[in-house]
C-alpha positions in Angstrom: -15.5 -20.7 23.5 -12.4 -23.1 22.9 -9.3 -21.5 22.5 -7.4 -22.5 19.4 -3.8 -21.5 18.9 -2.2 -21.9 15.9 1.2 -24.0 15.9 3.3 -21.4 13.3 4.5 -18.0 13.6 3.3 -14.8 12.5 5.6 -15.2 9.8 4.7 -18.4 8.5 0.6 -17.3 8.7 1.9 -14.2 6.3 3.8 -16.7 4.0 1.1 -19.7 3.7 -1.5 -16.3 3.6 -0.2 -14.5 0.8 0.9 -18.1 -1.1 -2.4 -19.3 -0.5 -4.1 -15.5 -2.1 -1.6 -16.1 -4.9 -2.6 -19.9 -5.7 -6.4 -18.4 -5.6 -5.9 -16.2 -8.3 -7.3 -16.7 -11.8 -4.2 -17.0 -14.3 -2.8 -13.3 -15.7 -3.9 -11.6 -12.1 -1.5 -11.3 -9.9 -1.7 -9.0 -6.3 -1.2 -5.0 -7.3 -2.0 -3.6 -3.5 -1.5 -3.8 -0.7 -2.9 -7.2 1.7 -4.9 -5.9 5.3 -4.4 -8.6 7.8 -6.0 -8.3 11.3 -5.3 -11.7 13.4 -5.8 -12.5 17.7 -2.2 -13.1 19.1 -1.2 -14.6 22.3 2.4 -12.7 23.6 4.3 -15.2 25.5 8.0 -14.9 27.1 10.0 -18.4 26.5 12.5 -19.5 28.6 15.2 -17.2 26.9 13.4 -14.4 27.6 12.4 -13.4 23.9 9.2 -12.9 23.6 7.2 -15.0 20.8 3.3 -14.4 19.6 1.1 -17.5 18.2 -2.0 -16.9 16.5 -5.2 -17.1 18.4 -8.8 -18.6 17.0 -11.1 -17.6 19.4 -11.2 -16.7 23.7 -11.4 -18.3 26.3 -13.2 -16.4 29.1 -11.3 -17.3 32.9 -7.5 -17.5 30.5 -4.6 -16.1 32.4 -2.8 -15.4 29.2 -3.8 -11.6 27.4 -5.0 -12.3 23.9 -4.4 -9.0 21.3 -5.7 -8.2 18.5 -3.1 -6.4 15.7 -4.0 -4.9 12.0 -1.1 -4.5 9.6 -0.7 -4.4 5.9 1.8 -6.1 3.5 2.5 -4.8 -0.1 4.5 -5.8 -2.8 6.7 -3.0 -3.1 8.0 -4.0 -6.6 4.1 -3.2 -7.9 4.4 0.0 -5.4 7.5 1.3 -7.5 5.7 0.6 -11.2 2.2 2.4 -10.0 4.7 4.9 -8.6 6.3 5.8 -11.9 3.3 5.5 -13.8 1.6 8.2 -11.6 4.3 10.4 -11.9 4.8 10.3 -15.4 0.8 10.9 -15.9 2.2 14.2 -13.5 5.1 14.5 -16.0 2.6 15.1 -18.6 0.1 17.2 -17.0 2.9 19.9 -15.9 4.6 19.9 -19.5 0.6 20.4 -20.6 0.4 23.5 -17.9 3.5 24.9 -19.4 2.5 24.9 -22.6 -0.7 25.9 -22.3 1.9 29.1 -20.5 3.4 29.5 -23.7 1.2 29.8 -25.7 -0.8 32.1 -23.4 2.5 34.4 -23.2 3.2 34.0 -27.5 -0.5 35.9 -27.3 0.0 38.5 -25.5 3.3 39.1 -27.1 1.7 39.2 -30.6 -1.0 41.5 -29.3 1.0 43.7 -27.4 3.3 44.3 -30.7 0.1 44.5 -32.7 -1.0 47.4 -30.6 2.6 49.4 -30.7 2.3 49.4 -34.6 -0.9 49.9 -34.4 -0.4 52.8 -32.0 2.4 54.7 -33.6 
C-alpha cells in the first residue's frame, strides 16, 4: 500500500478537524464533549534537531521510517466548566434534600421523645 503523508501538522489536522465537525453541524448544535482522535504519524528529526510528526494515510511495507499510531482527546473546556456546575448543583440539591430529610427525621423523635416524658410522669 502507498504511503500518503499529509503536508500539515498535527495542529493544523486538529484545527481543519474540529472546524470541519463544527461546519457539519445542523444549526443550534454545537460540540458538548469531548472529540477522540486516533491518527498514523511519521516522527522525523529536521535539520535543527527538533523533532516534527506528519500525518500518515496508510504503510508502506520495506519503509525505513517508524510509522505510530497515537489516540488523544480534545474538549471544549468552556462546556466542561457549565456541565461541571450543573452537576454540582444537581449535588447541591440532593445534599440539602439529605439534610432535610435529617431534620425532620430528628423534629420526630424530639416530639416523641417529649410525648413519652409527659406521658410517662
Amino acid at each position: 500500500m502507498k504511503k500518503i503523508i499529509a503536508d500539515y501538522s498535527i495542529s493544523d489536522f486538529i484545527r481543519q478537524s474540529v472546524s470541519e465537525i463544527q461546519k457539519g453541524l445542523p444549526q443550534g448544535y454545537e460540540i458538548v464533549d469531548e472529540i477522540e482522535f486516533e491518527v498514523s504519524v511519521e516522527a522525523e528529526t529536521n535539520r535543527k534537531g527538533e523533532l516534527t510528526f506528519k500525518i500518515v494515510s496508510g504503510e508502506q511495507a520495506n519503509s525505513k521510517v517508524q510509522t505510530h499510531r497515537i489516540n488523544f482527546a480534545i474538549a471544549n473546556t468552556a462546556n466542561q466548566l457549565e456541565k461541571s456546575e450543573a452537576e454540582a448543583q444537581v449535588s447541591v440539591r440532593v445534599m440539602k434534600g439529605m439534610f432535610q430529610s435529617l431534620v425532620d427525621i430528628g423534629e420526630q423523635l424530639e416530639a416523641k421523645n417529649s410525648q413519652t416524658k409527659v406521658e410517662g410522669k
